[in-house]
C-alpha positions as CSV (number, residue, x, y, z in Angstrom):
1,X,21.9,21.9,3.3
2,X,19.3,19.6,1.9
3,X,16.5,18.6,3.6
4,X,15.2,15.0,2.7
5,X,11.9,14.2,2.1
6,X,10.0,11.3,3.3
7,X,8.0,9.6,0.5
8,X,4.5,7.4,1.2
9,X,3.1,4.7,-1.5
10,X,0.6,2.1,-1.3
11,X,2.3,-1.1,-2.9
12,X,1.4,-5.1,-3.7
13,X,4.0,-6.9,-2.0
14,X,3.9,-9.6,-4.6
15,X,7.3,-11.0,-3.0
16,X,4.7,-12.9,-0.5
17,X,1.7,-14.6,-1.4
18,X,-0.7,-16.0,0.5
19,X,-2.8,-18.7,1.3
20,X,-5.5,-17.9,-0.7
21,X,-3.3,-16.7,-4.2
22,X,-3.5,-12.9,-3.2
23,X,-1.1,-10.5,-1.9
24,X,-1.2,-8.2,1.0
25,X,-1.0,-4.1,0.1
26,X,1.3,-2.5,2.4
27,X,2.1,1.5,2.5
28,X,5.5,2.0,2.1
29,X,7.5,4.9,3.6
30,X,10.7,6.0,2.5
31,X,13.1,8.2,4.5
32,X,16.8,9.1,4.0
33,X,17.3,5.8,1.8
34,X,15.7,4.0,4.3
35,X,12.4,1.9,4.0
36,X,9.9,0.9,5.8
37,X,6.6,-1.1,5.3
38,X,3.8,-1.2,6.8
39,X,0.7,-3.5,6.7
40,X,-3.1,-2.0,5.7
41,X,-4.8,-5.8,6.4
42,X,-5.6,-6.2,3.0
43,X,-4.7,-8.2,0.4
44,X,-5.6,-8.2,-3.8
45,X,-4.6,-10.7,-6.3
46,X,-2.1,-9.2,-8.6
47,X,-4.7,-9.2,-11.8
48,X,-6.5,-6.0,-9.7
49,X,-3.9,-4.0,-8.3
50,X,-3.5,-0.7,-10.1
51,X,-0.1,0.3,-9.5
52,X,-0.1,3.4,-11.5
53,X,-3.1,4.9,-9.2
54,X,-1.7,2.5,-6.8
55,X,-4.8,1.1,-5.5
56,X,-7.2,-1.5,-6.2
57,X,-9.1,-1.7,-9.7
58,X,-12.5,-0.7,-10.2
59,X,-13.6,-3.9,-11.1
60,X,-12.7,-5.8,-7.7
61,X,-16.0,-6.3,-5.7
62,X,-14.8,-4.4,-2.8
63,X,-12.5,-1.7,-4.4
64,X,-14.5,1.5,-3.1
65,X,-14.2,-0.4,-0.2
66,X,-10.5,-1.2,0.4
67,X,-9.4,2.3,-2.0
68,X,-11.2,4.0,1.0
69,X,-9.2,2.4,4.1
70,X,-5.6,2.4,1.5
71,X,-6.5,6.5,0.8
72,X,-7.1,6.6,4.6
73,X,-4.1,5.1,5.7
74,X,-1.7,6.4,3.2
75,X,-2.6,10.1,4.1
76,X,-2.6,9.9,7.6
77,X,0.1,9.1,10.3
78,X,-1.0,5.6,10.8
79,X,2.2,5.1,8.3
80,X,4.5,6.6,11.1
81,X,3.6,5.1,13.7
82,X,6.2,2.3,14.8
């Protein structure tokens, strides 16, 4: 028998946009063909959002910044937590 795998990214939810043009980045979790998000409190315009590396561009003012709390959250169980 096959155990599944649970699967974590960091994504742009570019399906909302808000107020101010950007979008928020939400950690994504993934679990016997079920998914859930999960908000960081951040949001990026679309132009800066590396979704290869997913995470914010180096050129964004506050990209050491925001990669810092989106590598936080996507490694530890805040992602879990319901």
């Amino acid at each position: 028998m096959k155990i599944p795998k649970a699967t974590v990214t960091a994504v742009l939810y570019k399906s909302k946009t808000l107020a101010s043009g950007e979008h928020p980045v939400m950690i994504r979790v993934c679990y016997n063909s079920k998914r859930r998000y999960k908000s960081t409190g951040l949001s990026c315009p679309a132009k800066w959002w590396n979704a290869a590396k997913q995470e914010v561009r180096e050129r964004h003012p506050l990209a050491p910044n925001m990669n810092a709390i989106i590598c936080l959250l996507y490694t530890s169980d805040a992602a879990d937590d319901r």
